[in-house]
N, C-alpha and C positions, 0 to 999 in steps of 0.2 A: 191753786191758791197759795201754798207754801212756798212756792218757788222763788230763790234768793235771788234779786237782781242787785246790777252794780251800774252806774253812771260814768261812762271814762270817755273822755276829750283827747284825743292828741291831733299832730298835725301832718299834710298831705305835703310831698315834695321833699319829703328829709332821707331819702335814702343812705344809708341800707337800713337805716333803722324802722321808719314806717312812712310809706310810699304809694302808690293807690297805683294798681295792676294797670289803669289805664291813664294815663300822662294826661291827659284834657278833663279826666275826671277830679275834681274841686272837693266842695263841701258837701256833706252826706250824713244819712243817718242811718244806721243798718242795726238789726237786734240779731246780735249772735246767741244761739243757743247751744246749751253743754254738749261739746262734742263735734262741735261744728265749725269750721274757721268763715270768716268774711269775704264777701263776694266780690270786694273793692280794694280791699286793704292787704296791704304785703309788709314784712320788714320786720328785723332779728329782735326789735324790741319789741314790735306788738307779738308777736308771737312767742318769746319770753310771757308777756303781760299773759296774755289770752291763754296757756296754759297753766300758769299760776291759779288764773280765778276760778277756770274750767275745774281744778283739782279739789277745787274748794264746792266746788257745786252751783257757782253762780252763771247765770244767762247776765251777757254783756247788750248793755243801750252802749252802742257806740257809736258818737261825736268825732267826725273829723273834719276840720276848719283850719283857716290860716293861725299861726301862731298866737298874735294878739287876743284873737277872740277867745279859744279856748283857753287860754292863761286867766283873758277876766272873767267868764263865765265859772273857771273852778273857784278863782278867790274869792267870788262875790257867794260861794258855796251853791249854785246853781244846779252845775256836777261833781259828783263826789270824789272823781279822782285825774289826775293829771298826769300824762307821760309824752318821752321822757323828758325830764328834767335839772336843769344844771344846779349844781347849790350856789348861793351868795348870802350873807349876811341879811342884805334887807328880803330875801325871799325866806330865810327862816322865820321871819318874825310872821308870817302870814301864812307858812304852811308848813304841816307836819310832813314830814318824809319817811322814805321806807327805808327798812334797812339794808334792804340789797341793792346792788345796785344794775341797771341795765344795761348801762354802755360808756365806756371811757373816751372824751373828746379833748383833741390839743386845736387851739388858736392860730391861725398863721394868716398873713396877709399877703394877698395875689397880686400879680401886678404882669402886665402882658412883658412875653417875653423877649421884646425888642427895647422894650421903657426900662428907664431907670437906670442903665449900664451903669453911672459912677455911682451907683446908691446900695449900699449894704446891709444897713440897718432903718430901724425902723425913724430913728431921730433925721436920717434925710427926708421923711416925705411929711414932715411937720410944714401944715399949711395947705398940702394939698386934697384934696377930694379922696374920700374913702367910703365907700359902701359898706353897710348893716344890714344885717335881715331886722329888720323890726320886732323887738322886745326879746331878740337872743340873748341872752349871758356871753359876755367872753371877757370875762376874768376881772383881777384885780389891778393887772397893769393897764388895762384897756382904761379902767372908770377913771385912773389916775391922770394921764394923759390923753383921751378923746378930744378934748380942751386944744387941744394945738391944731385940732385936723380939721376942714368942713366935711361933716357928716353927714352920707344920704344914703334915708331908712328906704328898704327894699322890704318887699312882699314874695318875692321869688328867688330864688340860688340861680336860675336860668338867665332871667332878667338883667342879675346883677354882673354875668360874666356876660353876657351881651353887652350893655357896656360898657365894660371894661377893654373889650374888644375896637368900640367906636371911639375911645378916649374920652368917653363921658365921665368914666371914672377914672384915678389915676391907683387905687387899688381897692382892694375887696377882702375884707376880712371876713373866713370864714371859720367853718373842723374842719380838717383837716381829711379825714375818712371821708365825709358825706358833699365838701367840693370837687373830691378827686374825683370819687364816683359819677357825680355829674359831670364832671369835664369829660370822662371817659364815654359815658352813655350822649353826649352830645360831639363826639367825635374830634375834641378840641385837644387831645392830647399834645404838649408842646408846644401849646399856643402862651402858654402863662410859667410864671417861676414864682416860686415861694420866699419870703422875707422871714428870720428868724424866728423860731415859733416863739408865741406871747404865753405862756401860761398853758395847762393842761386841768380838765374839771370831768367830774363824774356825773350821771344822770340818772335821776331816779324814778319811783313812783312818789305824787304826792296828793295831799287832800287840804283842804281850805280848812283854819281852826275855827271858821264860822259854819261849817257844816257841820251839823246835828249826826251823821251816820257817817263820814268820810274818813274819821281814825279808824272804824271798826271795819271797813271795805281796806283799807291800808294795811291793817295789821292779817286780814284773811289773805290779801297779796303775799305779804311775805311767806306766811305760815306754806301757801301752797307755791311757794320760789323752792322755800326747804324739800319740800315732797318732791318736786318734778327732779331738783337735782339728786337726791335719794336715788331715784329709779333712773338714775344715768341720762335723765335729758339732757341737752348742753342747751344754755342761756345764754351763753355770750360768742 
């Protein structure tokens, strides 16, 4: 009857950060208990995460779903905490964050690597087709100028280098870490080249300041980030 539980949402397909052991495996709902890791869920941030709260004494309800949904479910203070997480101005105003942080992410936009030859920067593909994963963050230069490109929101990193492949798209803004890795796990290494990186942003733990118990789940995250790295875990 004492037993501390915590609410955490993140999402499926984001490798190496948190990725679901089996590739066709979607949304889920699994209760991890102290001492225990998930029977679905893999990746360097949930397991940061998952040792953090485990240190602390709490049994994980763990959420995983596409991007969009877990992001409004935490806002809407549903679940009490969210990872990982990119900072922007307008998502501070609606959520507290932690103070450590999980994983460091740089912007860079794809483009197959036969397209584009006279194109260098990013100001030659103003106008054309660019792909999104739906509700990412990618940065300050992004929100600036999107305005020039036509944008199309994606639900999958697989998906979107699929068509980029068909000429559906004519680039793919992704991070840099977690496209490479899919390109490499889909055997496409070579098939795409990179365009200047846009910006680089950090990822955290966060909690909705409409949730009634989500700063105190937040602030036991960190507390038990500081212990695990104390006894020589590595987090990053």
């Amino acid at each position: 009857m004492n037993t501390k539980r915590v609410s955490a949402a993140t999402l499926y397909g984001y490798p190496p950060f948190t990725y679901t052991k089996n590739n066709n495996t979607k949304s889920f709902r699994e209760t991890i208990l102290v001492g225990q890791d998930s029977k679905k869920l893999k990746g360097t941030s949930w397991q940061c995460f998952r040792q953090a709260m485990q240190q602390q004494g709490y049994v994980i309800e763990l959420i995983v779903t596409n991007w969009s949904r877990a992001y409004q479910e935490v806002q809407k203070g549903e679940i009490e905490l969210l990872f990982p997480t990119a900072l922007n101005s307008n998502r501070l105003r609606i959520f507290h964050y932690s103070a450590n942080v999980l994983n460091r992410i740089r912007y860079v936009i794809y483009t197959r690597y036969n397209a584009f030859l006279d194109k260098h920067s990013i100001a030659d593909l103003k106008g054309l087709t660019i792909g999104v994963m739906r509700g990412f963050e990618y940065g300050e230069f992004w929100r600036k100028n999107k305005h020039q490109f036509e944008v199309y929101p994606l639900d999958h990193i697989e998906r979107g280098l699929l068509m980029l492949d068909k000429a559906h798209l004519d680039g793919f803004l992704g991070y840099e870490v977690n496209w490479d890795l899919t390109i490499m796990k889909m055997g496409k290494l070579g098939h795409y080249r990179k365009l200047k990186h846009l910006g680089e942003n950090n990822e955290f733990v966060v909690s909705s300041k409409k949730s009634k118990t989500g700063l105190e789940k937040l602030k036991a995250f960190d507390e038990g980030f500081q212990q695990i790295e104390a006894l020589g875990i590595p987090c990053h």
